[in-house]
C-alpha positions as CSV (number, residue, x, y, z in Angstrom):
1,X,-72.9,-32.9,-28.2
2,X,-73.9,-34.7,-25.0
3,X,-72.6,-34.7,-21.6
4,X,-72.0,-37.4,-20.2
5,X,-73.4,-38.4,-16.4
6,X,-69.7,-39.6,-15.7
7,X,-68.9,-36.3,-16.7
8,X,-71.3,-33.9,-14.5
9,X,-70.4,-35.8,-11.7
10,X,-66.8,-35.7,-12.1
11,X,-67.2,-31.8,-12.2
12,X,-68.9,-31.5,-9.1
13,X,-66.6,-33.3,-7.1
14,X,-64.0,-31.2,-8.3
15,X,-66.0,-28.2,-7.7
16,X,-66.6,-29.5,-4.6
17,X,-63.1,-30.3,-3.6
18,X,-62.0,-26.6,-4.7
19,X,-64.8,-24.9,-2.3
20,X,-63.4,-26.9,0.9
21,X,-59.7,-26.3,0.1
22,X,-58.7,-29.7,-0.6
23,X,-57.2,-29.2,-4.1
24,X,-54.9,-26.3,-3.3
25,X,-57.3,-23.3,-3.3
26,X,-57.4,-21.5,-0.1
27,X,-61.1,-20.7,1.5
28,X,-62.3,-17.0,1.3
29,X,-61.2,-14.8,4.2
30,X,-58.3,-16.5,5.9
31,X,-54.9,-15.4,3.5
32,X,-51.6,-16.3,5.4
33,X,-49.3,-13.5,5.1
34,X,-46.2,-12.4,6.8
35,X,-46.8,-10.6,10.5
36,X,-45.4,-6.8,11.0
37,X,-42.8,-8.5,13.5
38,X,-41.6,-10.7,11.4
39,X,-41.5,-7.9,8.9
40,X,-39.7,-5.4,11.0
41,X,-37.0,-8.6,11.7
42,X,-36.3,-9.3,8.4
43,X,-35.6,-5.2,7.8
44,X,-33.2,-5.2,11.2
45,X,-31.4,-7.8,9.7
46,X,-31.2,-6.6,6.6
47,X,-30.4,-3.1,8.0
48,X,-27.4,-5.3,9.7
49,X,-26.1,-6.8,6.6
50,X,-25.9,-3.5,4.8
51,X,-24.0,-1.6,7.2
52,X,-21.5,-4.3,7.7
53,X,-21.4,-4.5,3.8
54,X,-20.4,-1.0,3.7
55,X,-18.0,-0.9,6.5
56,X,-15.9,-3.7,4.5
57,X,-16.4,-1.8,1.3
58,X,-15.4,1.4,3.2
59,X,-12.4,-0.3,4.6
60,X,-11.4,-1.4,1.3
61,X,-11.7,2.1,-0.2
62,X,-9.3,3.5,2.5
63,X,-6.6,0.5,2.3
64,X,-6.3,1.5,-1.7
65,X,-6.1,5.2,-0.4
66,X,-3.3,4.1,2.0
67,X,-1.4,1.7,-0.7
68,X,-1.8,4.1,-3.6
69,X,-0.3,7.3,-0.7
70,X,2.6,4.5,0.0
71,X,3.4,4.0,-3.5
72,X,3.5,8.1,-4.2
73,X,5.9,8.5,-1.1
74,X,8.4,5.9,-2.3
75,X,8.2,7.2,-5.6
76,X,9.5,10.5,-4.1
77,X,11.7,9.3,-2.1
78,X,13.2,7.2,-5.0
79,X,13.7,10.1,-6.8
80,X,15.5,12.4,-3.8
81,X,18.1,9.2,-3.3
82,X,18.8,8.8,-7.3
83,X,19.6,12.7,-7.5
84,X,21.9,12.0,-4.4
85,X,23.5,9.2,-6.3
86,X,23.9,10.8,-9.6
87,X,25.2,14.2,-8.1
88,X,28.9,14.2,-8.7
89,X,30.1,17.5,-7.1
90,X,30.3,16.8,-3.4
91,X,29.8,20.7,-2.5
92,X,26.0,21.0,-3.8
93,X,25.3,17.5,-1.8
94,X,26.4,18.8,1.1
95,X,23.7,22.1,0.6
96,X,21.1,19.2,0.3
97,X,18.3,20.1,-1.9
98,X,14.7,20.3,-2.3
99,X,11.6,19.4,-5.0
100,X,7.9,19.9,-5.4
101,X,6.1,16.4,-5.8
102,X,3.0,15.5,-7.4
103,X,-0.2,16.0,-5.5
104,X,1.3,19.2,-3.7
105,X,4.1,17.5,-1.4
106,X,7.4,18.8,-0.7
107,X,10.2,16.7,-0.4
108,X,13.9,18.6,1.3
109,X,16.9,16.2,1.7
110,X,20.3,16.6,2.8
111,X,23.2,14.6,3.2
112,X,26.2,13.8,5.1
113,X,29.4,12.6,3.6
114,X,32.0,10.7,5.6
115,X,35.2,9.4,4.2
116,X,36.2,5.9,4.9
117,X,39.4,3.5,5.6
118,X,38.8,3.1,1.3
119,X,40.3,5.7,-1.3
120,X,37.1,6.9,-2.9
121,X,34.8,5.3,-1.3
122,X,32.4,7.5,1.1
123,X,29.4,6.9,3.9
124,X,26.6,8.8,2.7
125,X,23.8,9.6,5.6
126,X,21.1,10.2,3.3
127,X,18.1,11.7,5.4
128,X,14.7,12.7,3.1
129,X,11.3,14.4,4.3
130,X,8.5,14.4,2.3
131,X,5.7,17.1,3.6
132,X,2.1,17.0,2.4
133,X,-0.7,19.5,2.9
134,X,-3.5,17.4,4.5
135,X,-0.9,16.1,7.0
136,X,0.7,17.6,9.9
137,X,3.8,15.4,10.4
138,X,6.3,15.3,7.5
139,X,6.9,11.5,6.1
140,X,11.1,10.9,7.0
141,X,13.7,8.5,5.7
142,X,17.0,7.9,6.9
143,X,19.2,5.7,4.6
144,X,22.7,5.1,4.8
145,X,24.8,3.8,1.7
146,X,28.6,3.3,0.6
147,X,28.9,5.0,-2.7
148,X,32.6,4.9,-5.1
149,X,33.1,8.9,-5.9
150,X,36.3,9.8,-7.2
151,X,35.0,13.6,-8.0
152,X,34.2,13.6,-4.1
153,X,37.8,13.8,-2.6
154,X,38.5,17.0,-1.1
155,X,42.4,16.3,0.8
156,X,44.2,14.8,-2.3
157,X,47.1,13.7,0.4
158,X,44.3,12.1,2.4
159,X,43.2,10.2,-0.5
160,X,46.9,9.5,-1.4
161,X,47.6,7.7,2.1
162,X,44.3,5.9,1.5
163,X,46.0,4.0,-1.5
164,X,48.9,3.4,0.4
165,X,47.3,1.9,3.1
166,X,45.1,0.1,1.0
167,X,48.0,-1.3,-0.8
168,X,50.2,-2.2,2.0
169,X,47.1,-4.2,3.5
170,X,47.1,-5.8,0.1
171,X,50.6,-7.0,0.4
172,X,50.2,-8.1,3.6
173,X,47.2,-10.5,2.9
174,X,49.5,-12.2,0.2
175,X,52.3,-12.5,2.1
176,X,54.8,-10.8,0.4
177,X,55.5,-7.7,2.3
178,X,58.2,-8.6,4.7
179,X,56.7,-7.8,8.0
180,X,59.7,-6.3,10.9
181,X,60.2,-8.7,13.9
């Protein structure tokens, strides 16, 4: 196998061209490389980023904490107000009552029951307070709601006049009670 002339000389160009840096090979003893300042800039920076990262992540963390507490509260308060509302003897209402909730809360309520200008129809002042361990001030809920009770009339002459009244207004309204000049 010969070599060629063409060849030879091709290869020391080349060679040539490597040593002085021309086809992409750097010269011996000069490396580029990154400076410790520009190092310790690229950590502060990244530093940055990671604790702003983990404040939002943080802050996320504690709104779920917050919703999920919400949620539990209303739950509890839910659940005082439906055994108000399915209670129907008037005299254990009135003593109010109290349960033990999930995650070690307390919840007391109590009521007050006003009658109105309606046969068997009565203002509730419903007021709930829900206490939990790790805080010092009890969650509270006033509510006030018109609920129908029949079972709750105490004065059956009360309620009696209630009717009436209800029924004369009723009259009126259509016209046919006679009304005295």
């Amino acid at each position: 196998m010969s070599i060629s002339m063409a060849h030879l000389v091709g290869h020391e160009i080349a060679r040539g061209s490597a040593a002085r840096g021309l086809i992409g090979v750097r010269p011996m003893g000069r490396c580029r490389a990154f400076t410790l300042i520009e190092v310790m800039v690229a950590l502060v920076i990244f530093a940055m980023v990671v604790v702003v990262l983990g404040s939002a992540y943080l802050n996320v963390l504690t709104g779920y904490e917050v919703v999920k507490r919400g949620t539990l509260v209303g739950e509890d308060f839910a659940f005082a107000r439906q055994q108000v509302l399915t209670e129907p003897d008037r005299k254990k209402l009135e003593e109010g009552g109290e349960f033990e909730a999930v995650g070690g809360r307390r919840a007391k309520w109590r009521v007050e029951i006003e009658s109105s200008v309606v046969a068997d129809v009565f203002k509730v002042i419903f007021t709930c307070e829900i206490t939990e361990p790790a805080k010092s001030e009890p969650d509270r809920q006033v509510e006030t709601f018109m609920v129908l009770r029949p079972t709750w009339v105490i004065d059956a002459a009360e309620r009696g006049k209630l009717k009436a009244d209800a029924k004369t207004r009723i009259l009126e309204l259509q016209g046919k009670l006679n009304k005295a000049p």
